[in-house]
C-alpha positions in Angstrom: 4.8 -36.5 31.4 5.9 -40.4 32.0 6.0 -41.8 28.7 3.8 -45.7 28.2 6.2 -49.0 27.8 7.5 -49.2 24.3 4.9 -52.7 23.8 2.0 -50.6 24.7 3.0 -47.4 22.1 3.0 -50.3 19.3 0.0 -51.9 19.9 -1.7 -48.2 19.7 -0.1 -47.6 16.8 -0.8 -50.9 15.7 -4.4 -49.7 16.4 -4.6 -46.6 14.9 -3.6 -48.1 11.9 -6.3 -51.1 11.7 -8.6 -48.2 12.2 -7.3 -45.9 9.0 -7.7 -49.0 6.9 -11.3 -49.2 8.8 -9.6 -52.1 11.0 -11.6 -53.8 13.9 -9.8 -51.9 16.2 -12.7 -49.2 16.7 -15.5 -52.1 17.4 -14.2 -54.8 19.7 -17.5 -55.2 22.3 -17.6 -57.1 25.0 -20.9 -58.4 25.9 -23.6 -56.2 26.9 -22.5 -53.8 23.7 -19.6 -52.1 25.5 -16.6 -51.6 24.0 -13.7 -53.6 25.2 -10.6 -51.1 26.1 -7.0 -51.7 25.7 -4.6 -49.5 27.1 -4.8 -45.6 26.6 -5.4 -46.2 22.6 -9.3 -46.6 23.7 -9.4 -43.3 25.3 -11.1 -43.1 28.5 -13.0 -39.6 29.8 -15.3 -39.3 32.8 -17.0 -42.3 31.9 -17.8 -41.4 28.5 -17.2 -43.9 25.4 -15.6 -43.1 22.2 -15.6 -44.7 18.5 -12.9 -43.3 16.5 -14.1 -42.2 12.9 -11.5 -41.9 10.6 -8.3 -40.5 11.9 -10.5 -38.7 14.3 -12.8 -39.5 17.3 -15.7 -37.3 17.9 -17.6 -36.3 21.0 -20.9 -36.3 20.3 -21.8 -35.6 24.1 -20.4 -32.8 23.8 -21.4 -31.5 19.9 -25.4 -32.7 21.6 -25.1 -30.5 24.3 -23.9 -27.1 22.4 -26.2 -28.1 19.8 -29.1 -28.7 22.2 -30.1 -31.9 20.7 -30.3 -34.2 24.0 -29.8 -37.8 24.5 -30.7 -39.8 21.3 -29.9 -42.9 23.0 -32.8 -44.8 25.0 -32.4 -48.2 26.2 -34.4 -50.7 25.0 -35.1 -49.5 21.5 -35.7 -51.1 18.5 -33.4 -50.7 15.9 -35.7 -49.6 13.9 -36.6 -46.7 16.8 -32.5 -46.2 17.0 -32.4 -45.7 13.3 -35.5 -42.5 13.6 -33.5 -41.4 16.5 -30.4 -41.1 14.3 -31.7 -39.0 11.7 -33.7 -36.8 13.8 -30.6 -36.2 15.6 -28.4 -35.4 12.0 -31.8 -33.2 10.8 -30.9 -30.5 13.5 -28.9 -27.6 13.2 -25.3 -28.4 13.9 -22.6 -26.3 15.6 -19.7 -24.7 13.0 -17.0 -26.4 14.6 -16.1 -29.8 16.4 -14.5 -30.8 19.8 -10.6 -30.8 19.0 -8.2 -31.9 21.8 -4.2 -31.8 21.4 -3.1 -35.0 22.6 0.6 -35.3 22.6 3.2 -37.6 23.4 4.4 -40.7 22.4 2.4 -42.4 20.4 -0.3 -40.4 20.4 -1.9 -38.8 17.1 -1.8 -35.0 17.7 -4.9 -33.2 17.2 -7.9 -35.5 17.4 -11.6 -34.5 17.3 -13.7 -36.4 19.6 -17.1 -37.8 19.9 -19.2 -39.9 22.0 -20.8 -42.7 20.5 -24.6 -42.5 20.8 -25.7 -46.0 18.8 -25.3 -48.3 20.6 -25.5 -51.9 19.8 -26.7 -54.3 22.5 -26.2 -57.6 22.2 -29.4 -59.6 21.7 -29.6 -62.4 24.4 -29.6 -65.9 22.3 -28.1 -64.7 19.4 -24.8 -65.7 18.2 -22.0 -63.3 17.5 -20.2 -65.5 15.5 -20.5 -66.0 11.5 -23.0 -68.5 9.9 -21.6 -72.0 9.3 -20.5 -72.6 5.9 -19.4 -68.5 5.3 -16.1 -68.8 4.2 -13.7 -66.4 5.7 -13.1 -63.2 4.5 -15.9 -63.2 2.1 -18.5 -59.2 1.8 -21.2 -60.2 3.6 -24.5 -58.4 4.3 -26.5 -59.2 7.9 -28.3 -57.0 9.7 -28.5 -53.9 7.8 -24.6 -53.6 7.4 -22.1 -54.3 5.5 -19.5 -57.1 6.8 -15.9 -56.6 6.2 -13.4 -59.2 5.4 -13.0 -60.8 8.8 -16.1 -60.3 9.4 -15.8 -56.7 11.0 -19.3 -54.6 10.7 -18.3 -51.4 8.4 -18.9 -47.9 9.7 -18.9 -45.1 7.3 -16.6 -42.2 8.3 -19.5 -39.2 9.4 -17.7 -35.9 10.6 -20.7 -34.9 12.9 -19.8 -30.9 13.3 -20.1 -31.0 8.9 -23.6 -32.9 9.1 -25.5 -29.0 8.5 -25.6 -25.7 9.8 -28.7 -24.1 10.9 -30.0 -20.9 8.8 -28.4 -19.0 11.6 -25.1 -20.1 10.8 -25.7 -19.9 7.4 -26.5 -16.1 7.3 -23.7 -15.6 9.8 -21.2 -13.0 8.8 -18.2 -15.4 9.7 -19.9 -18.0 7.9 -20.1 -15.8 4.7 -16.8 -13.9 4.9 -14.8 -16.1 2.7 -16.7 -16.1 -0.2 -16.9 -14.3 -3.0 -20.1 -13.6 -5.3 -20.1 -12.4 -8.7 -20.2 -8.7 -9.3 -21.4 -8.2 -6.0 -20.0 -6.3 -3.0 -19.4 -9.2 0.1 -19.6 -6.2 2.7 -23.1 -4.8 1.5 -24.3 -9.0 1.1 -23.2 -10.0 4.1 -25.7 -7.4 5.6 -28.8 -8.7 4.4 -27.8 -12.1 2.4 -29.5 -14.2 1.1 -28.6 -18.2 0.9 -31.2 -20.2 -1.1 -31.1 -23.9 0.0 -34.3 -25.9 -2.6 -36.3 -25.0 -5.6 -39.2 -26.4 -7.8 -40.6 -24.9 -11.1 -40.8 -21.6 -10.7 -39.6 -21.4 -7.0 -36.5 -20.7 -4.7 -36.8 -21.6 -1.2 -33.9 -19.3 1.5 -32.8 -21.0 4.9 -35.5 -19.6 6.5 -38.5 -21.1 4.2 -39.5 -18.0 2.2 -40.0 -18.7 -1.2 -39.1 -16.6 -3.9 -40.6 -16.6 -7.6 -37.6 -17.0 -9.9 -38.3 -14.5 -12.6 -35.0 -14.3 -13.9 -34.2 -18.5 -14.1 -31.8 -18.4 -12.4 -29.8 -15.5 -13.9 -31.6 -16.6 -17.8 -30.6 -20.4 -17.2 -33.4 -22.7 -16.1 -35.7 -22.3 -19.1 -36.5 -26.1 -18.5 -37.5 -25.2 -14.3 -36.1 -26.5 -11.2 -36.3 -29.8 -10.1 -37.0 -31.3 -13.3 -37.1 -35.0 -12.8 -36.2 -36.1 -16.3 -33.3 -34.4 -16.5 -32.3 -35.2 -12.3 -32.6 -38.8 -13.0 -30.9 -38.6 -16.4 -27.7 -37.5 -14.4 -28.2 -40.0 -12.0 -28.1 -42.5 -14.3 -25.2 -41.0 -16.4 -23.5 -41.0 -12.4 -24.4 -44.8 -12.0 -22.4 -45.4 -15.5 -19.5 -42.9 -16.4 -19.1 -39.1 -14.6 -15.5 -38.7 -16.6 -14.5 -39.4 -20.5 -10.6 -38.6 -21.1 -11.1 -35.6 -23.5 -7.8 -35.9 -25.5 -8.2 -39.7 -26.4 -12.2 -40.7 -26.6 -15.3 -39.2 -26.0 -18.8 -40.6 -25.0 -22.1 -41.7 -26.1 -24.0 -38.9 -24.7 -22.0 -36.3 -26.0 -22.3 -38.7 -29.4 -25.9 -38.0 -29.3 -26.0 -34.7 -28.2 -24.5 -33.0 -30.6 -26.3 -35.0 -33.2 -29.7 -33.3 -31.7 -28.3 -30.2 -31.4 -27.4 -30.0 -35.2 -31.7 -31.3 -35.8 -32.3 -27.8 -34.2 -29.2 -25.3 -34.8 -30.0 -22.8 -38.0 -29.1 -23.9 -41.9 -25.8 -25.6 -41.9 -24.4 -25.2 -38.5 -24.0 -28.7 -37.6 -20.4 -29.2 -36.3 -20.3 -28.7 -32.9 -18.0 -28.2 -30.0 -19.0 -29.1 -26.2 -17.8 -26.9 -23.6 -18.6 -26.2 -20.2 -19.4 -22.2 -20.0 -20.6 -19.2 -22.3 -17.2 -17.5 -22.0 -15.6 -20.7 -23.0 -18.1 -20.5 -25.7 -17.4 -16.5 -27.3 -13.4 -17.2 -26.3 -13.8 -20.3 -28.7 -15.5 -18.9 -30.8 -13.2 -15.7 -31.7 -10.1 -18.3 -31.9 -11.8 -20.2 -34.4 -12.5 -17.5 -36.6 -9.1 -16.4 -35.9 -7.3 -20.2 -37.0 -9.8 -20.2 -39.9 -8.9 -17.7 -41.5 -5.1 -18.1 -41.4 -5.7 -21.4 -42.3 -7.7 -20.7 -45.3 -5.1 -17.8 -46.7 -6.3 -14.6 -45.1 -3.5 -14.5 -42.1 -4.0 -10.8 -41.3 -7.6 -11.3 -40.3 -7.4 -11.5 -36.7 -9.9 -7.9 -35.5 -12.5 -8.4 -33.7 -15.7 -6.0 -33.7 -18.1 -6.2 -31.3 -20.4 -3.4 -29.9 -21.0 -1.0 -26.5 -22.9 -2.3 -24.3 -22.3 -6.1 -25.4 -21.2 -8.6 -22.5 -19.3 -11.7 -23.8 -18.0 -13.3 -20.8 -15.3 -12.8 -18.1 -12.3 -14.3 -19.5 -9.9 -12.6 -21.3 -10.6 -12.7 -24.4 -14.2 -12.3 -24.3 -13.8 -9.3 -21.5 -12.0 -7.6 -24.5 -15.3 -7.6 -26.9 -16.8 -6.6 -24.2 -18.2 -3.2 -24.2 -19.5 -2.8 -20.8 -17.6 -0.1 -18.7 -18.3 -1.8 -15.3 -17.5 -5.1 -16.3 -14.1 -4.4 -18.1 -12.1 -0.8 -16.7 -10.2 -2.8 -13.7 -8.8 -5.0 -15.9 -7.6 -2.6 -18.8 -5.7 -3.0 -21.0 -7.4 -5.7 -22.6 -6.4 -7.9 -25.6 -5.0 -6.1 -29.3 -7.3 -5.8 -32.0 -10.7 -5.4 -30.3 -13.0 -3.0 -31.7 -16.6 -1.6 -31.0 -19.5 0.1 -32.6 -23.1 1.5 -31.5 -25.7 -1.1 -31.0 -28.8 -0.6 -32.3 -30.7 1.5 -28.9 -34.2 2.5 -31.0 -35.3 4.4 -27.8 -32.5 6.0 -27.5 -30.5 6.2 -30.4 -26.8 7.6 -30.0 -26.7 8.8 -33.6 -30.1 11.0 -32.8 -32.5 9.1 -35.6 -35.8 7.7 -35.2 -36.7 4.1 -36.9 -37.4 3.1 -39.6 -36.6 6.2 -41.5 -33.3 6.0 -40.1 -32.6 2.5 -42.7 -31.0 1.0 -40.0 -28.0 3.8 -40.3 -26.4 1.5 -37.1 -26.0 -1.5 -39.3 -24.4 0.8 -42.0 -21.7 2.2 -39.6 -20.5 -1.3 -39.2 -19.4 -1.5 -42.5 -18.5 2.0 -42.4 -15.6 0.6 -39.7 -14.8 -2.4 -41.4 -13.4 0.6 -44.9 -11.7 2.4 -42.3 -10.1 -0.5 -40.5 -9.4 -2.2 -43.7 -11.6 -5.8 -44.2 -8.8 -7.8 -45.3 -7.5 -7.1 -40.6 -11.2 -8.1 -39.4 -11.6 -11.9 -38.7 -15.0 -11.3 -37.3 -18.4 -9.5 -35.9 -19.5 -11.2 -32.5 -23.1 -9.6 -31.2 -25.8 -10.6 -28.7 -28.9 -10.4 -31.2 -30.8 -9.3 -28.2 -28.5 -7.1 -26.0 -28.5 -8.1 -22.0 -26.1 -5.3 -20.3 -27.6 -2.5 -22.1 -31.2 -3.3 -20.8 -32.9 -6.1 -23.5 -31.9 -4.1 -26.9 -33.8 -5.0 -29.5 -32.5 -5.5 -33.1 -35.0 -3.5 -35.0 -36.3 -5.2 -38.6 -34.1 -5.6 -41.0 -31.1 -5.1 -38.8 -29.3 -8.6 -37.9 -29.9 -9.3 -41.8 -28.0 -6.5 -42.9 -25.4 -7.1 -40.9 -25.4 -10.9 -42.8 -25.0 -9.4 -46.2 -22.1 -7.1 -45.0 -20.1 -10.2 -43.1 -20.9 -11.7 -46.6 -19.5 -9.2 -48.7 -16.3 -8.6 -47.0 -15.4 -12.0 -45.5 -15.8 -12.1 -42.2 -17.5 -14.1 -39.6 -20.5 -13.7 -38.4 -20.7 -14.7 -34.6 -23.9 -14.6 -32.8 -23.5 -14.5 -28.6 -26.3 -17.0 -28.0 -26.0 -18.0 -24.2 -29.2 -15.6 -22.9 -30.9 -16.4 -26.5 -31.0 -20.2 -26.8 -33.0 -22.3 -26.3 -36.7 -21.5 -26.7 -36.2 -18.1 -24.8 -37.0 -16.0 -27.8 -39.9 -17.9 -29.0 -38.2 -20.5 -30.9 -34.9 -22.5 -30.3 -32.4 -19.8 -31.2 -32.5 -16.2 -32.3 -31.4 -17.0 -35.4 -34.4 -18.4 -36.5 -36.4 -15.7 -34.6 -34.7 -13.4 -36.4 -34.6 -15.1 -40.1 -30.4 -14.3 -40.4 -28.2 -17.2 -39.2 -24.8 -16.8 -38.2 -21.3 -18.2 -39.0 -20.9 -19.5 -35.4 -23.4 -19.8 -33.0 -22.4 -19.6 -29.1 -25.0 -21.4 -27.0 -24.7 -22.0 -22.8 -27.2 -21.6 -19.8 -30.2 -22.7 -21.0 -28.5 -25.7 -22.8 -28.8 -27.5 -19.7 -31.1 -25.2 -17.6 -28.4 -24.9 -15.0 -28.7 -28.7 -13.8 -24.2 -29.4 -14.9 -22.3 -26.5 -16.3 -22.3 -26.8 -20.4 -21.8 -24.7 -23.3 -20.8 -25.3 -26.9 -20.7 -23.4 -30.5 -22.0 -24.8 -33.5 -20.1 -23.7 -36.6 -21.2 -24.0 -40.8 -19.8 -27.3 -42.4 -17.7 -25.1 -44.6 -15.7 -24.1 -41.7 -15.4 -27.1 -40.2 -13.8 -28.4 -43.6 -10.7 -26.0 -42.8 -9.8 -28.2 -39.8 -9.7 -31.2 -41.4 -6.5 -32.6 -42.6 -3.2 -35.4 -41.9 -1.8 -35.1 -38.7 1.1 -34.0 -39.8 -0.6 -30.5 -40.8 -1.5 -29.8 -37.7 -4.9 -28.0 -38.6 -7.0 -29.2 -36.2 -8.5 -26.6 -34.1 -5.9 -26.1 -31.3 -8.2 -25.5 -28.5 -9.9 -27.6 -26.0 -11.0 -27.3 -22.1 -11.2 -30.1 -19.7 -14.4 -30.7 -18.8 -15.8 -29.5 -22.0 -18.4 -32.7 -23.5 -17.9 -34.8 -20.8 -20.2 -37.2 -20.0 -22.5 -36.0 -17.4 -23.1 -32.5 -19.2 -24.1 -34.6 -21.9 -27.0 -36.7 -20.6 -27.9 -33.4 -18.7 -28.0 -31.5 -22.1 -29.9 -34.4 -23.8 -32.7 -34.4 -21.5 -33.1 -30.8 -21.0 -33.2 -30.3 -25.1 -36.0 -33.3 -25.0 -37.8 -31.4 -22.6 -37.9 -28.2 -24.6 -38.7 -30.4 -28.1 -41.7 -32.1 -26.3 -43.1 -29.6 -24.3 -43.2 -27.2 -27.0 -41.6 -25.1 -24.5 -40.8 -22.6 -27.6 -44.4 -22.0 -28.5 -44.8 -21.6 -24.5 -42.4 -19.1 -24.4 -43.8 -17.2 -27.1 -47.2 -17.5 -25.8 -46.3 -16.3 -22.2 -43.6 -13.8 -23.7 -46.7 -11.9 -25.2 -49.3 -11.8 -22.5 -46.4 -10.3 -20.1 -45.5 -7.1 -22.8 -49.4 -6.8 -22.5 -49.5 -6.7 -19.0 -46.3 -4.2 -18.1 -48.0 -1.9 -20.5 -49.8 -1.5 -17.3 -47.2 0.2 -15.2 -47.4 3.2 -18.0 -49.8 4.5 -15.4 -46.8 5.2 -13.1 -45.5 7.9 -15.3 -41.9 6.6 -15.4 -41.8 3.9 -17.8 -40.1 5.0 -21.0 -40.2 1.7 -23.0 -41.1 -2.1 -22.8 -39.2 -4.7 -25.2 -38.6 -7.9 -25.7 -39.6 -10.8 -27.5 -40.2 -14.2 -26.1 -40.2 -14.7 -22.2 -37.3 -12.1 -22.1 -39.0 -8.5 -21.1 -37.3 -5.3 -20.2 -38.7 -2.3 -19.1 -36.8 1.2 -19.1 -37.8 3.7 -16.1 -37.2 7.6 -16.8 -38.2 10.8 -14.8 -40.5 12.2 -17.8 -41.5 9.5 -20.3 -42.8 12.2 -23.3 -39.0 13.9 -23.5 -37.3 10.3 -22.6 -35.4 12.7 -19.8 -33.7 9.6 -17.7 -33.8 10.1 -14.1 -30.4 11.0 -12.1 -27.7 8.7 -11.9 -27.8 9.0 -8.4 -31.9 7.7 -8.2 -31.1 4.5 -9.8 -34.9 3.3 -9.7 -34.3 0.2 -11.4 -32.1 -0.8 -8.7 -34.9 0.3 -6.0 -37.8 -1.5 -7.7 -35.7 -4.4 -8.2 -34.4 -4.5 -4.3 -38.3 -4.1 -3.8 -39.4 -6.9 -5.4 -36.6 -9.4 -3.8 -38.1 -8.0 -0.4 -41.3 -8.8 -1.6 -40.2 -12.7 -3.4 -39.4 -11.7 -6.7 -36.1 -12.3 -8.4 -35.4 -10.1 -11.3 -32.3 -8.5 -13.2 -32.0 -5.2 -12.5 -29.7 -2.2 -13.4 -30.0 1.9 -12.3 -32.5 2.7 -14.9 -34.0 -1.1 -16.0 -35.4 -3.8 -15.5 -35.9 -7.5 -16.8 -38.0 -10.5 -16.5 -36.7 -13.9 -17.6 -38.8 -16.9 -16.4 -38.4 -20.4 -16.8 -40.3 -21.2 -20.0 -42.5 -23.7 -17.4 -44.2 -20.7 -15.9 -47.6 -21.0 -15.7 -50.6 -17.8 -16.1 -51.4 -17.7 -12.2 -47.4 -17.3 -11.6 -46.8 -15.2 -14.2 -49.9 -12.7 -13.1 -48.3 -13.5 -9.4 -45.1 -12.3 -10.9 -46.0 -9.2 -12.4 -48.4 -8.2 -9.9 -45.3 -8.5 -7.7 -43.5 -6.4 -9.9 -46.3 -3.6 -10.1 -46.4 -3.5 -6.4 -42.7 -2.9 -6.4 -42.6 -0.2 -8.7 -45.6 1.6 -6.9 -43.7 1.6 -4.0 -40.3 3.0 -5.5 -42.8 5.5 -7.1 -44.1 6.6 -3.9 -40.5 6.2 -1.7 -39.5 8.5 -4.5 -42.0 11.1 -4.4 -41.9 11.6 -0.6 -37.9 11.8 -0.1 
């Protein structure tokens, strides 16, 4: 290849790099709206113009013509009619991957990606190209929609065409979806059938195709306050507008100023210093190390045990993995963390001890203390428990239970942590399930439904007494030694404040409540299917237990897993539930409504009628 003069190299280099710094390099026209070419630098190809975008220049001739789109660009238009154009042309379905060319040689940028500039800009016979008298040189200027530059130059903003959107087809595409990873599912069975949700309102998911789905899981129990809620959209727009980033180790912010004082108008008794942070495992991890530096701060440096019970999910992260008593969740990762220890929770239906409530006296609650002799009280820093149990199918704590587990933390000092990321936040009935429940904690986790999904946040809210045993001279270095780096920033905050407004003004506890009971009255209906062995809950958080012969409690096979069927069935059918082999559970935004909640479990019978029937005939 002959290699260009050494004057013409520079002045493409020269250009390339007036056109990085978004130079005027990329828009010199000639009259008539054509671009005037110097040397190779301005790219000429069968006729075809180019703008360079970036460090790139793209070929939208080309991207139109795989995409289908056709020429966007008709002579004689208004700008107004050009603009229309424009978007229709960005509203369709792109292609995954842009135009490159390797262009080599001196000079010359390497790999460029190419497009063919489809706006163009006429000039208007009798109109001056040249800046208003008395505009002083240099100066940001608006005229004519955009933005001048200093110099004058009209601003372009840097669009990489090929990224503008992919169609549902690409979406769903297996090479679209084989780098990414879901939680807890397997990629090579989603990839199959996926499912890529792209809006939602209230109640509603919309896929790429424009099927709705009734959300009656929030999310996975996050959105109590529903989607698109427009006070708390536009109070993160405005938070966006002012701050998006506090420095968490030298200030914090008046949002998370204010949220924590509403948080401690609502949190049980005297739980009213708080900690922002951005997830529940960040929450129960916190948690646990709090009780853990409180205690060896307060003369009891042997407490450090941690009981939890079977069944109980506290998060993915190490720490809270190891309270964890979920087999599926935990076995890959063995061995967990030292000093982890687990009990029974309390399974009425199916009790592992073989007693039937109330004459039982709550025997569970009793084995806890029962482990605490054996283990010795002066090793255990703390009890952590879900008050209603997610993993094991929505265990309820029967009456009396969560109390006596209060007067036992009591007598033998230990902490009393409550798991409150599914719980809080109206979805019990009231704000927490402490106060559903009458027996407040020592430390209160709270997550998901603190900002109904709309910016990750989490927090735990801790009795003043503790909080005294972090206060000190700096020199003492009490403080508690823990901290995360999004964890109260700014734009959690305003989320958090206007989603706990919501709740607080809409009465969305009472709502819940309300709801919560009208759906236990209607899934007594499925009883009529002959495989439903028990319906809890409380609030707008429902489970319901299948089983091959509900008088003997005889669960089905492993292998049947018919909560996993009806739930499949019900997806199929627009219905988003949690599911497991042998349960199901319903978990709403607390915004539902009667006709979507009778839509929702008329969904949910039809399911399970079909499973029924699938079942009988295989």
């Amino acid at each position: 290849m002959r290699s260009e003069p050494a004057s013409l190299a520079r002045r493409r280099r020269a250009g390339v790099r007036q056109v990085l710094r978004g130079g005027a390099a990329a828009d010199r026209r000639q009259p008539g709206g054509r671009p005037k070419l110097r040397g190779r630098s301005a790219h000429h190809a069968s006729g075809r113009r180019y703008e360079r975008i970036g460090y790139h220049r793209h070929h939208a001739g080309t991207l139109r013509a795989a995409q289908g789109l056709g020429d966007h660009v008709r002579h004689g238009e208004t700008k107004r009619e050009r603009s229309a154009h424009g978007r229709q042309a960005f509203q369709e379905p792109a292609v995954p991957h842009a135009v490159h060319v390797e262009r080599r040689g001196p000079g010359r940028p390497g790999p460029v990606l190419l497009r063919r500039s489809h706006h163009r800009r006429a000039h208007r016979p009798g109109r001056e190209r040249r800046r208003p008298a008395g505009r002083r040189h240099g100066r940001d200027q608006r005229a004519g929609g955009r933005r001048r530059l200093r110099g004058g130059r009209r601003h372009r903003p840097a669009v990489l065409v090929a990224n503008q959107m992919m169609n549902a087809e690409l979406l769903t595409a297996p090479e679209s979806l084989r780098r990414l990873v879901l939680d807890l599912r397997q990629m090579e069975t989603f990839i199959e059938d996926p499912l890529v949700v792209q809006m939602a309102d209230g109640v509603w998911y919309e896929d790429v195709n424009g099927r709705r789905i009734l959300d009656g899981l929030s999310g996975i129990f996050t959105v109590n306050a529903g989607h698109g809620n427009r006070r708390i959209i536009e109070a993160i727009k405005a938070q966006l507008d002012t701050m998006a980033f506090a420095p968490p180790l030298h200030a914090t912010s008046p949002p998370a100023i204010e949220l924590v004082q509403r948080l401690a108008e609502v949190t049980p008794e005297d739980l009213n210093t708080i900690k922002l942070l951005s997830g529940g495992s960040e929450a129960t991890e916190a948690a646990m190390k709090l009780a853990r530096q409180y205690h060896r701060q307060t003369g009891n440096p042997g407490k450090f045990k941690v009981i939890s019970r079977f069944h109980g999910y506290h998060g993915a992260t190490m720490g809270a993995l190891s309270a964890t008593g979920t087999r599926r969740r935990k076995t890959m990762f063995e061995p967990t963390l030292h000093g982890f220890l687990h009990v029974h929770p309390p399974t009425c239906y199916r009790c592992p001890y073989e007693k039937t409530f109330p004459d039982c006296e709550v025997f569970c609650a009793r084995t806890v203390e029962d482990l605490i002799e054996l283990e010795g009280a002066e090793t255990i820093a703390a009890l952590i428990l879900e008050p209603v149990g997610n993993t094991g199918g929505i265990i309820m704590p029967p009456p009396g239970y969560l109390p006596e587990l209060r007067d036992i933390c009591d007598r033998h000092g230990i902490l009393l942590i409550y798991d409150e990321i599914i719980t809080g936040f109206g979805r019990t009935g009231s704000m927490f399930a402490a106060q559903t429940f009458e027996a407040a904690p020592d430390i209160l986790c709270m997550g998901k439904g603190m900002s109904s999904g709309y910016v990750p946040l989490a927090g735990i809210a801790f009795r003043d007494s503790i909080a005294d045993a972090f206060l000190g001279r700096e020199e003492d270095e009490v403080e508690f030694s823990h901290g995360h780096t999004y964890g109260g920033n700014p734009l959690a905050a305003a989320a958090g404040l206007a989603n706990l407004a919501e709740i607080r003004e809409r009465d969305l506890c009472a709502r819940a409540s309300e709801t919560g009971a009208y759906v236990r009255q209607r899934l007594e209906e499925l009883r009529e299917f002959g495989i439903v062995g028990d319906i809890r809950g409380c609030g707008l958080l429902a489970g319901v237990e299948f089983v091959e012969d509900p008088d003997t409690r005889t669960p089905f096979d492993p292998s049947v897993k018919f909560g996993v069927q009806a739930g499949h069935a019900a997806l199929e059918k627009g219905l988003l539930t949690r599911f497991d082999p042998n349960w199901i559970a319903l978990a709403p935004p607390l915004v539902i409504n009667r006709e979507e909640t009778d839509l929702m479990l008329d969904i949910l019978a039809d399911s399970i009628r079909e499973t029924v029937k699938e079942l009988k005939t295989s």
